[in-house]
C-alpha positions as CSV (number, residue, x, y, z in Angstrom):
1,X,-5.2,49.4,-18.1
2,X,-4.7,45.9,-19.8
3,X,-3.5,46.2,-23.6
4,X,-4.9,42.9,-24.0
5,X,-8.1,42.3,-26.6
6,X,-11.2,42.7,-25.1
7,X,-12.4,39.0,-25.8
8,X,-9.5,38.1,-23.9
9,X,-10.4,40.4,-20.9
10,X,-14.1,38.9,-20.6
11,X,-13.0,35.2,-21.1
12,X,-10.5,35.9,-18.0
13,X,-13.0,37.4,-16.1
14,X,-15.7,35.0,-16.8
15,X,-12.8,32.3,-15.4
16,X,-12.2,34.6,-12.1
17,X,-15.6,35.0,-11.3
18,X,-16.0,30.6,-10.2
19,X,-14.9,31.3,-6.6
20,X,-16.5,27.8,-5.3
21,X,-16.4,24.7,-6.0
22,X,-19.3,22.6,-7.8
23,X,-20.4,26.3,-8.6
24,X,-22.1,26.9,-12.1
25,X,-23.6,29.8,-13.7
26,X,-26.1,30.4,-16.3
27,X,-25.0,32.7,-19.6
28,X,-27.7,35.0,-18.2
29,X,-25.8,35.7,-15.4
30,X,-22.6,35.9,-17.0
31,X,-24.0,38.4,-19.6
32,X,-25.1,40.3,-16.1
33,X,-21.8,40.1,-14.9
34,X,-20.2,41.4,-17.7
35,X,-22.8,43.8,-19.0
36,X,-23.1,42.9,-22.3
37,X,-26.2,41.6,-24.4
38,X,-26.6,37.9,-23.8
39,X,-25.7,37.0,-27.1
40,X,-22.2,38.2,-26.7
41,X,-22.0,36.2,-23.4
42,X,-23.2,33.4,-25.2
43,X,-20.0,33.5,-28.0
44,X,-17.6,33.7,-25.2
45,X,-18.7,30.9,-22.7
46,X,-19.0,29.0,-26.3
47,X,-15.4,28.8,-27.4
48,X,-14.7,28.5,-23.5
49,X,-16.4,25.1,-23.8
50,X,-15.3,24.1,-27.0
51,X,-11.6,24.6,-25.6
52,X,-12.6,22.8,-21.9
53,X,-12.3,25.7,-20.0
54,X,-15.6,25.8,-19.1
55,X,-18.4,22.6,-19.5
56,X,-22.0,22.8,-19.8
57,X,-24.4,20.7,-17.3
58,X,-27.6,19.0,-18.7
59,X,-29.8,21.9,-17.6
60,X,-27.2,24.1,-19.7
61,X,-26.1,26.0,-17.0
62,X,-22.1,26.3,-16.5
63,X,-18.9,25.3,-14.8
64,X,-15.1,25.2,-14.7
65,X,-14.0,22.6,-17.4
66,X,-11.5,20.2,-17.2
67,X,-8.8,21.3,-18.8
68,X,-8.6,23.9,-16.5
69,X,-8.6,21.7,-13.8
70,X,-5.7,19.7,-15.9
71,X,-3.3,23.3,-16.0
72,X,-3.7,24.4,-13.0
73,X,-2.6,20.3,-11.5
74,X,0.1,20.7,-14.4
75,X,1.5,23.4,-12.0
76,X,0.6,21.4,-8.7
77,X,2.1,18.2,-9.4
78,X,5.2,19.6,-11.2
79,X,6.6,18.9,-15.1
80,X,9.3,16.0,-13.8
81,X,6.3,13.8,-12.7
82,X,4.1,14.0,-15.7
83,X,7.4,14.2,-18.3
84,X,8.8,11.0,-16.6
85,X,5.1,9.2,-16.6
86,X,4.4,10.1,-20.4
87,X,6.0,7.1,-22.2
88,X,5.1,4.3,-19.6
89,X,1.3,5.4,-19.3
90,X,1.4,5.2,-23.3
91,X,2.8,1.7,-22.7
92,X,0.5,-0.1,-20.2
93,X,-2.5,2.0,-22.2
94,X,-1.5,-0.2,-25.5
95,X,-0.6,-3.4,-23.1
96,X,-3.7,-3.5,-21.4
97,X,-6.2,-1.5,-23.9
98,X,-7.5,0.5,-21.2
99,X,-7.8,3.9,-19.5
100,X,-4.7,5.2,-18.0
101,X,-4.4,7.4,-15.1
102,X,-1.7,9.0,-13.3
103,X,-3.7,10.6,-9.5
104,X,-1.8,12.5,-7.4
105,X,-2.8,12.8,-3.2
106,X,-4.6,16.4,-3.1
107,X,-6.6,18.0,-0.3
108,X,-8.0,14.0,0.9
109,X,-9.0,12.6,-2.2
110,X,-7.0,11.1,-5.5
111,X,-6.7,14.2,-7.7
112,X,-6.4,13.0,-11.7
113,X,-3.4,14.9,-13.6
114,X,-2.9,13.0,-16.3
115,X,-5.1,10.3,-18.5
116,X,-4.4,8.1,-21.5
117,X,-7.5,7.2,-23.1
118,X,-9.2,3.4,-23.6
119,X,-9.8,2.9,-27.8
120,X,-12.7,1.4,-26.4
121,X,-16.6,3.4,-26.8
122,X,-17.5,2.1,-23.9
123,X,-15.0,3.5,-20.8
124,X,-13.7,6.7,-22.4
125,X,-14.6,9.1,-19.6
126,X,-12.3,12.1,-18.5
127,X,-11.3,11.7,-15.4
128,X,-8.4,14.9,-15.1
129,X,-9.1,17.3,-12.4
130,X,-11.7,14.7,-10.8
131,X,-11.5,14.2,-6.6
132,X,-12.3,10.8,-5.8
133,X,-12.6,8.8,-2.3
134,X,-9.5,7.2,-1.2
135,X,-11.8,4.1,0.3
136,X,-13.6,3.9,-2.7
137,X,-11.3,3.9,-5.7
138,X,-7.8,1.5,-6.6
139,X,-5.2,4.5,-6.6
140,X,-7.0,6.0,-3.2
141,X,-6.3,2.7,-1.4
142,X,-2.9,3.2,-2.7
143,X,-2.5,6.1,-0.8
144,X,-4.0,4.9,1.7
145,X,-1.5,1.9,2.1
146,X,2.2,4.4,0.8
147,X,1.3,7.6,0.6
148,X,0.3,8.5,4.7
149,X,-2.9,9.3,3.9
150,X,-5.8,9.0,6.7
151,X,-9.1,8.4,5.9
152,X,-11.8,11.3,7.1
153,X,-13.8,11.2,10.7
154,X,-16.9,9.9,10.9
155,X,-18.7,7.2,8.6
156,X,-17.5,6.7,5.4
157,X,-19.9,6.5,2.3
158,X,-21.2,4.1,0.1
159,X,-21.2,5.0,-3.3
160,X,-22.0,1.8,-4.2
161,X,-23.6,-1.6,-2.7
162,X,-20.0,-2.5,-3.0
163,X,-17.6,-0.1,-1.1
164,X,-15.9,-0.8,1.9
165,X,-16.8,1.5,4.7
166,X,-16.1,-0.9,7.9
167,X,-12.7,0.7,9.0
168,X,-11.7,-2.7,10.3
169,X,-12.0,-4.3,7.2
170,X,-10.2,-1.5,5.2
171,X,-7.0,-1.6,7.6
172,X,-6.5,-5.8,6.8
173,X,-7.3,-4.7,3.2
174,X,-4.5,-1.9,3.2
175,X,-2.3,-4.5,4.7
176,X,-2.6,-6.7,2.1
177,X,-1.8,-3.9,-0.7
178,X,1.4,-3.0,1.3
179,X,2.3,-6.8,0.9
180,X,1.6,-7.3,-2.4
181,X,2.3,-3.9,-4.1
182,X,-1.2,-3.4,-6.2
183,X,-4.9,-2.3,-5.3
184,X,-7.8,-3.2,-6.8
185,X,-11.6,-1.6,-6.6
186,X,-13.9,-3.3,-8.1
187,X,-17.1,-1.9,-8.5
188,X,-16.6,0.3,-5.4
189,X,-17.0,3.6,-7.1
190,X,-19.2,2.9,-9.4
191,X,-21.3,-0.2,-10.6
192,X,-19.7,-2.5,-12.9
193,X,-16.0,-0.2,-13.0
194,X,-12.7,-2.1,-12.4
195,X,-9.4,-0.7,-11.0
196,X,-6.2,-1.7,-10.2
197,X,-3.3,0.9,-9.0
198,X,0.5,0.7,-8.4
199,X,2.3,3.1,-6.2
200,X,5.1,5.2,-8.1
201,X,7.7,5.6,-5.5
202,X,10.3,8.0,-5.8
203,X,13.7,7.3,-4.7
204,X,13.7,7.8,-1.0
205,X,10.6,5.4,-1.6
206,X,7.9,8.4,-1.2
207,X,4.8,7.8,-3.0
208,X,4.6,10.5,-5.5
209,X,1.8,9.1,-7.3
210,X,-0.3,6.4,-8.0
211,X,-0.8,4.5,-11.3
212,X,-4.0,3.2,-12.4
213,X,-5.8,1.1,-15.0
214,X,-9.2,1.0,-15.2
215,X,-12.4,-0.7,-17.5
216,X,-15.2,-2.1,-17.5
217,X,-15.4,-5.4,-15.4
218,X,-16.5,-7.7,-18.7
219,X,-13.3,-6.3,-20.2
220,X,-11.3,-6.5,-16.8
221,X,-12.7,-9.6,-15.3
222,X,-11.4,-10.9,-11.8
223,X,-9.2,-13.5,-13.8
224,X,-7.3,-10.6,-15.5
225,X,-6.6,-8.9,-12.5
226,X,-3.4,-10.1,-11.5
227,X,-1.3,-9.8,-15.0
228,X,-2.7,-6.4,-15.4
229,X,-1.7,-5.5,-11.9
230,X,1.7,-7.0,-12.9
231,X,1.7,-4.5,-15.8
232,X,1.1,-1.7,-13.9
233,X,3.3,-2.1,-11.0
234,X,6.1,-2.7,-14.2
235,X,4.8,0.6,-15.6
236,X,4.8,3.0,-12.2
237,X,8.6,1.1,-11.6
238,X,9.6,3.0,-14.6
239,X,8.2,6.1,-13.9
240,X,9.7,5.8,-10.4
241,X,13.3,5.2,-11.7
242,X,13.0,8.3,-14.0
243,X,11.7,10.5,-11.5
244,X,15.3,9.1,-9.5
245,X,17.5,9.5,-12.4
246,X,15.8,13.4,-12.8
247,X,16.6,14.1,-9.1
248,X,19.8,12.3,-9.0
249,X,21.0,14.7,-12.1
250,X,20.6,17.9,-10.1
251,X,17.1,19.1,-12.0
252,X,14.7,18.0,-9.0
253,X,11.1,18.4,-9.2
């Protein structure tokens, strides 16, 4: 038998019981699952939200949060990574006055692990934990183009009336990013969202990660483009060379 508080002991088996992905519960059913009076249910899934553990949908009902998505990728992606990428995301964050996002290559898609947020209303959004599209996004394309990823079978989507699902026109565009060392998306994921990625290459020139600023297109207009990508291929450099001094003094990853 657990010595640990009851609280604690409902909170943790409130957590275990998401089994699926996308899946949400109502407090109802958590009370059910628990046995307890709703109410009780009600003060536990709270303070899970107010901490990110869980987060509440429109129609109230409830899922994992991100933060937990954020621990469990702390433990996926390793400490070197996100230690070595703390200080230069800061930096490009104030250079550029947008969102910062380090994305790691998980199960197909460009898995968020760590974010640096715009000052800006307008673009703050919490990306950590979030899968997106490799076609569809800036640091997707980047693995894409250094990481060995392959895009899925079949058709690819359209998430908006500006991503690029003809295969033929993604390979010349990968080509391009290998050539030049950025990506861009620009409005491909969603309507009126800019992005521009670097690969961070580790030092036997693996892509460990992929570095990415993103904004609103009037604050990141096409004219910008290339000085921020400059930024941000500056940025993932350093955070490439540290993850190469870590491993070069014996701590590895």
């Amino acid at each position: 038998m657990s010595n640990a508080p009851q609280s604690v002991e409902r909170a943790l088996e409130i957590l275990h019981s998401f089994d699926a992905e996308d899946q949400d519960v109502s407090v109802t059913e958590i009370a059910t699952l628990l046995g307890v009076h709703k109410s009780t249910a009600s003060r536990l899934t709270a303070a899970l939200v107010q901490h990110d553990l869980l987060e509440r949908e429109d129609s109230g009902r409830l899922r994992l949060g991100p933060e937990l998505a954020r621990l469990g990728l702390l433990a996926l992606a390793g400490r070197s990574l996100l230690d070595a990428a703390h200080g230069p995301m800061n930096s490009l964050a104030a250079a550029t006055g947008e969102t910062v996002t380090l994305a790691i290559l998980d199960a197909g898609q460009a898995t968020t692990i760590a974010q640096v947020d715009t000052p800006h209303i307008v673009g703050t959004r919490t990306w950590l934990g979030r899968g997106t599209p490799l076609h569809a996004t800036s640091d997707g394309k980047i693995f894409l183009a250094f990481g060995g990823a392959s895009l899925p079978s079949g058709s690819l989507r359209a998430l908006t009336p500006l991503t690029h699902t003809d295969r033929a026109v993604l390979r010349l565009e990968l080509a391009r990013i290998r050539e030049q060392g950025w990506a861009t998306a620009l409005g491909e994921i969603e309507d009126g969202l800019h992005g521009i990625a670097a690969p961070v290459l580790d030092a036997a020139g693996s892509c460990e990660a992929a570095l990415c600023v993103s904004g609103p297109a009037y604050r990141l207009p096409q004219e910008t483009i290339p000085a921020v990508a400059r930024a941000c291929v500056e940025a993932a450099a350093q955070i490439g060379s540290q993850l190469a001094g870590s491993t070069n003094g014996g701590n590895g990853r």
